[in-house]
C-alpha positions, -999 to 999 in steps of 0.1 A, spaced: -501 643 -460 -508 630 -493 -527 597 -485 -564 608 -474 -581 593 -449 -608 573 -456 -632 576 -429 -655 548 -418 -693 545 -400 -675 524 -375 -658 549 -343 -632 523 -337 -619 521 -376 -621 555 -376 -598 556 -348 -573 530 -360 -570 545 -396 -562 585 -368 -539 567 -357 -521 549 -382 -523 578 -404 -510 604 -377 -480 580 -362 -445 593 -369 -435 568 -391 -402 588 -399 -384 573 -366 -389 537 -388 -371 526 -410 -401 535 -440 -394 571 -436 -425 596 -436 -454 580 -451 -459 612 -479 -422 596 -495 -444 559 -495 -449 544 -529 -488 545 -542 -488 504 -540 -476 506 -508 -502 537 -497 -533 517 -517 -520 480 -498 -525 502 -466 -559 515 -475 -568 482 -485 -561 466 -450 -575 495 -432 -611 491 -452 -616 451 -453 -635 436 -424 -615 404 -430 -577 402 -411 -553 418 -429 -517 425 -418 -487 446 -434 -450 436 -428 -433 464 -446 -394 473 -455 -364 457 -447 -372 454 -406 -406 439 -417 -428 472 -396 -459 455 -389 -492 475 -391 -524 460 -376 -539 467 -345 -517 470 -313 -483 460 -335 -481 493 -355 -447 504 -358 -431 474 -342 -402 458 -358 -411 423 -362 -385 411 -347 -397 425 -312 -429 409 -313 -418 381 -288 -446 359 -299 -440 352 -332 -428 319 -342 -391 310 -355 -404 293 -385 -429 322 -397 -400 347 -393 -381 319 -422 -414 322 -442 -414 361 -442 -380 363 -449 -382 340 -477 -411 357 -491 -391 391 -489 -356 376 -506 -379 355 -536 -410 373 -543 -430 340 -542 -460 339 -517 -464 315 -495 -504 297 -484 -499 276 -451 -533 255 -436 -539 248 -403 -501 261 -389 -500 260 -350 -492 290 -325 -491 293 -291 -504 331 -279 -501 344 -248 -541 350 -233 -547 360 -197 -515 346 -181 -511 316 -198 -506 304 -234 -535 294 -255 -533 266 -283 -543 287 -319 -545 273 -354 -547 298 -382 -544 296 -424 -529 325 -439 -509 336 -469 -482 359 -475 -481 379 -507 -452 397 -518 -460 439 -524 -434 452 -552 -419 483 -557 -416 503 -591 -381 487 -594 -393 454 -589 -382 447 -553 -399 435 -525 -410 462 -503 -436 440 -485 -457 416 -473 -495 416 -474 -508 391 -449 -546 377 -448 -553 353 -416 -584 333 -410 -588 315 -374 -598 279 -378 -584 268 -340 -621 256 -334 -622 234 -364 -588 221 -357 -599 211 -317 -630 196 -328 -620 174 -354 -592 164 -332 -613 153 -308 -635 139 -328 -608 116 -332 -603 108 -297 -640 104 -290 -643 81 -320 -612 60 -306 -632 52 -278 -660 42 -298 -642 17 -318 -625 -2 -282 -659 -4 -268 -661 -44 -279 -634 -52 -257 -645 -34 -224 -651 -71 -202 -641 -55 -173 -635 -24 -155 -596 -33 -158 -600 -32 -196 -625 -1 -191 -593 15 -177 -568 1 -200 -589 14 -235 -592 49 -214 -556 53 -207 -544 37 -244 -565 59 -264 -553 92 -241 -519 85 -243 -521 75 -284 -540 110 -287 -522 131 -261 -525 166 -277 -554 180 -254 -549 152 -222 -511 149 -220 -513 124 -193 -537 108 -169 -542 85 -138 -574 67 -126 -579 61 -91 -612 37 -77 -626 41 -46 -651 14 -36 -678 22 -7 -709 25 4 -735 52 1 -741 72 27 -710 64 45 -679 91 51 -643 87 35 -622 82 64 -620 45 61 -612 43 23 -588 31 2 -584 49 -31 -560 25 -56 -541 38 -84 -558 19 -113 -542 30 -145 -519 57 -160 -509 68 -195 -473 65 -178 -481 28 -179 -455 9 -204 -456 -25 -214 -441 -51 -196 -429 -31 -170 -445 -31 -136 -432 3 -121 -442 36 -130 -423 70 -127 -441 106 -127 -428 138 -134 -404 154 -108 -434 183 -110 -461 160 -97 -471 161 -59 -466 127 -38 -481 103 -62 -489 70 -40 -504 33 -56 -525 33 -25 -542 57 -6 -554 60 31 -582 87 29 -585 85 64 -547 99 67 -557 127 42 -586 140 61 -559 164 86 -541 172 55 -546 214 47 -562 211 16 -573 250 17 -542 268 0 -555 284 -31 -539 297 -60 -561 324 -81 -554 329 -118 -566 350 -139 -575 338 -174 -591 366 -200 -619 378 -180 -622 351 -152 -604 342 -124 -599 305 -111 -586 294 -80 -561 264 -81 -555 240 -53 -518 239 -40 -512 201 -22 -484 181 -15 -506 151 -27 -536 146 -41 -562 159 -27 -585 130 -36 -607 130 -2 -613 163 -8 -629 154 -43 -647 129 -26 -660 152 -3 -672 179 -31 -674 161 -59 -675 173 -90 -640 180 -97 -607 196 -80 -583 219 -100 -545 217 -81 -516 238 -93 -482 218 -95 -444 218 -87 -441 237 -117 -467 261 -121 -484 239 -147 -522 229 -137 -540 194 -132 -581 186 -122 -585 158 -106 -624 147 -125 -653 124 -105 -673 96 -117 -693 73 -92 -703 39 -108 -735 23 -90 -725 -18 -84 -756 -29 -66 -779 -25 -35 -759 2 -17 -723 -3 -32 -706 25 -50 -675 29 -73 -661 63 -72 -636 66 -102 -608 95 -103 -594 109 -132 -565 130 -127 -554 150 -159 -536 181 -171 -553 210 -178 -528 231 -193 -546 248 -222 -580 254 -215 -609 240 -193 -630 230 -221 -603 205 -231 -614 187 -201 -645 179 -218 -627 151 -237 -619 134 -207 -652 137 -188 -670 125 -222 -646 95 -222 -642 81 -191 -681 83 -183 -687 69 -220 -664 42 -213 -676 28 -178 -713 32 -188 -705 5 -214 -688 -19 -193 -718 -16 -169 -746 -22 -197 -723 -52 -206 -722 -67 -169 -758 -61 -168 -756 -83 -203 -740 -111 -188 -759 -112 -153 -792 -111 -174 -775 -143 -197 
């Protein structure tokens, strides 16, 4: 073959750049990589030798080249977006690049699909004759900067309602406004209270469905998803306590496995019971955790609030939710204390 090898300190370049090098690429439609043109050869040494993401969509099927893609037709890489197969194909008809920020994909990871936010750029590689033969691709994550200025958002949301918490109505009201206005990492969400004692056992309490971000104005009932188990205003814990609350679900997710309640309802005694929080799988394979926070009144009298949210993504997108909620009720309890000192 007439394009060398360029061989690397690294065992695992060295391995990609065998096996690029050595892959049959006359069953595609390039034809055997001695007839490819020296742009075309230099593009590939280029993307084979730079530590930063590089990726190669090349001839009229669009081959890719990088990592486990190599020698795939575009076209059969199921997880590539509608809109970036427009983009390449533009790029390919034009020979005008194309620079997109912060573009959103969803990648399968582990089982389930993972939120991703990339920039990138496509940039057309000619032939001799001046066609496109094509595309050279750079690709720099920024999914972390994307989910924490988003959050940001959210967090800072709830800073700017806390002058209206007077009650723990209101508490609940701000926490399910500001969810459902920004719903892209907690789709939806219920709060349930639970008012006891401490020290005493769940079987004679009442758990009362607060607030939702299913809630609309002016209108008194509510309606859930088809998907959700029972979902009841009130709640007899004492009727739950029989209930089998031990059918689990595992999943795996990348490296980890979790284990996913499945319930009829919700398995809120249980939560009291644990604490901490409860993840449940639902009617349609999607996934909710049911989050604890207990709220000291005074003397022995306790205020157990649960959150019940989606957790579709990942489980660090809970962390939004937990921040909130006990961000939220601490203020309206420094405020009461306010008032009873007044």
């Amino acid at each position: 073959m007439s394009l060398p090898l360029t061989y690397h300190d690294d065992d695992t370049e060295n391995e990609e750049s065998t096996i690029i090098y050595n892959y049959d690429w006359s069953t595609t439609s390039l034809g055997p990589i001695d007839s490819w043109e020296p742009i075309i050869k230099n593009a590939l040494d280029l993307c084979l030798q730079s530590a930063y993401p590089i990726c190669l969509y090349l001839g009229p099927d669009l081959i890719t080249i990088f990592n486990k893609e190599i020698g795939k037709s575009i076209n059969k890489i199921l997880h590539f977006p509608d809109h970036q197969l427009s983009q390449l194909k533009t790029v390919m008809t034009t020979g005008k690049g194309v620079f997109q920020e912060e573009q959103y994909f969803e990648l399968p990871r582990g089982g389930y699909k993972e939120e991703k936010y990339f920039d990138y750029s496509y940039s057309p590689i000619f032939k001799s004759d001046g066609s496109v033969q094509g595309i050279f691709n750079l690709t720099q994550e920024v999914t972390q900067k994307v989910l924490s200025a988003r959050r940001f958002k959210t967090l800072s949301e709830f800073g700017r309602w806390t002058s209206e918490i007077k009650s723990l109505d209101s508490a609940c009201n701000i926490i399910t406004k500001v969810l459902r206005d920004n719903n892209a990492d907690i789709p939806y969400a219920l709060i349930y209270f639970i008012k006891h004692k401490l020290n005493v056992g769940s079987e004679s309490l009442i758990a009362r469905l607060t607030d939702t971000t299913f809630d609309e104005d002016n209108k008194k009932e509510r309606h859930f998803p088809d998907y959700f188990p029972e979902t009841l205003e009130i709640i007899e814990l004492s009727k739950e306590v029989d209930k089998n609350h031990e059918t689990y679900i595992e999943l795996k997710r990348e490296k980890t496995t979790h284990s996913f309640l499945k319930c009829e309802s919700w398995p809120i005694h249980l939560l009291i019971k644990k604490g901490l929080h409860v993840k449940v799988i639902l009617k349609d394979d999607s996934q909710a955790v049911l989050l604890l926070t207990k709220i000291p009144l005074g003397g022995d009298q306790t205020l157990s609030a649960v959150l019940i949210c989606e957790n579709f993504r990942k489980h660090y997108d809970l962390s939004v939710s937990r921040k909130s909620d006990e961000y939220i009720f601490a203020t309206w309890k420094v405020n009461r204390r306010r008032k009873e000192t007044v």
